[in-house]
N, C-alpha and C positions, 0 to 999 in steps of 0.2 A: 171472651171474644167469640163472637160466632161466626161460623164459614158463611158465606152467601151461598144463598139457595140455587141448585144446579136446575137450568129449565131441560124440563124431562124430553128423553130425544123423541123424538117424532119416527113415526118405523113404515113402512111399505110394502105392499106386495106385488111383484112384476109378473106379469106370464109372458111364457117364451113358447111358442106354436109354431110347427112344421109341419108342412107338406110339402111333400115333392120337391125337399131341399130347399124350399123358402121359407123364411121367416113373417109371423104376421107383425105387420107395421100398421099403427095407428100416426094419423095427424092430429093433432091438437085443437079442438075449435079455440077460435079468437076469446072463447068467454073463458076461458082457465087460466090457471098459472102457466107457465111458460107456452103462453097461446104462440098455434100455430106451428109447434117443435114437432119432430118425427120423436119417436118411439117406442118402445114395447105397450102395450096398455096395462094397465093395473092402477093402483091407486092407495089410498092412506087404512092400515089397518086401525080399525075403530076399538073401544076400549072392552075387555073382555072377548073380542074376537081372535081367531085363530089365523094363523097365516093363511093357512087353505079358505074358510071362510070366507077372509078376505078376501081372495083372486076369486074364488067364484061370484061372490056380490060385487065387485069390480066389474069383473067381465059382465056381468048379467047390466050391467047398467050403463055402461060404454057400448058393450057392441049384442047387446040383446040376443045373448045366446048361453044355454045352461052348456060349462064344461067341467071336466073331472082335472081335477092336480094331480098329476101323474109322483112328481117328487123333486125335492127342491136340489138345483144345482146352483148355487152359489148365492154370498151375500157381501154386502159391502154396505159401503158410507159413505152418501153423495156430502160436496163441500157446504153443503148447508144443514149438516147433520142430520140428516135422513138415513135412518137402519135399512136398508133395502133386502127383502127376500127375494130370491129370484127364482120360479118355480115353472118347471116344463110344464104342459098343462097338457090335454087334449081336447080335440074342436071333433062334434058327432061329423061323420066323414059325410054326410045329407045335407047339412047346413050350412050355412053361407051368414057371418056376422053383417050385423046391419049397425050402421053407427048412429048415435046417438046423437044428433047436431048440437044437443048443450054441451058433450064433452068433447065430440070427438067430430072432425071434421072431413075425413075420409080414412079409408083400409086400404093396407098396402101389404102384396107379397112378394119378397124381397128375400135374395139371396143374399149371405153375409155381407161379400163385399160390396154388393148393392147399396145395404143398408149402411155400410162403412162412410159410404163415398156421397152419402145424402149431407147436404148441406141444412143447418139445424136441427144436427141430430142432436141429441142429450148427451150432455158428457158420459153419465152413467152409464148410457149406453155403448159407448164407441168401448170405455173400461172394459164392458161384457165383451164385444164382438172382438176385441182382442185377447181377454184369457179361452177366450172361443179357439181363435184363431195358433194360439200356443200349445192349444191341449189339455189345459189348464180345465176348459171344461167340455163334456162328452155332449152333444145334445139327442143321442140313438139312445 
């Protein structure tokens, strides 16, 4: 007897960007999966790429700007099996992201509970802004 073949998990890279005690928040354009949802930008780590890779070619194609991974603060498992990395990043302090209308449909700077209290937020995300909110994770 043989096991059925396990479908391999699908994995992610989130960035999480502050200034001035705001977090950066992306809208969703209508053309993606969960069109029109609030939060973090990042996207699907591709095969033989690195988490960091991945947040930068993420960001560079959502909001058309080169950033550095600072270092990853947290990971989890959205309910549809998605490995989530979640990684502070930094934005050049000159530059201003520009969204990408295929993926992204506006930028938003948002204080935690800003970003708590957005209707359409992503579950994965409300997860994060609460082990935020516990201590659970440091974002300085």
């Amino acid at each position: 007897m043989t096991s059925p073949r396990r479908k391999p998990r699908r994995r992610g890279a989130v960035g999480v960007f502050v200034r001035a005690g705001k977090l950066l928040v992306i809208r969703r354009s209508k053309l993606v999966v969960a069109p029109r949802k609030f939060c973090f930008p990042g996207g699907a780590i591709e095969a033989l790429e690195t988490e960091e890779e991945a947040l930068v070619r993420e960001i560079r194609e959502e909001l058309n700007v080169a950033i550095t991974p600072r270092r990853r603060l947290w990971q989890s498992v959205t309910r549809w099996n998605v490995q989530l990395a979640w990684w502070l990043g930094q934005l050049p302090a000159e530059v201003e992201p520009v969204p990408n209308p295929a993926e992204v449909e506006s930028i938003h700077w948002y204080t935690p509970a800003e970003m708590a209290a957005l209707p359409g937020l992503l579950e994965s995300n409300r997860a994060f802004l609460k082990a935020v909110a516990t201590g659970e994770i440091d974002l300085k």
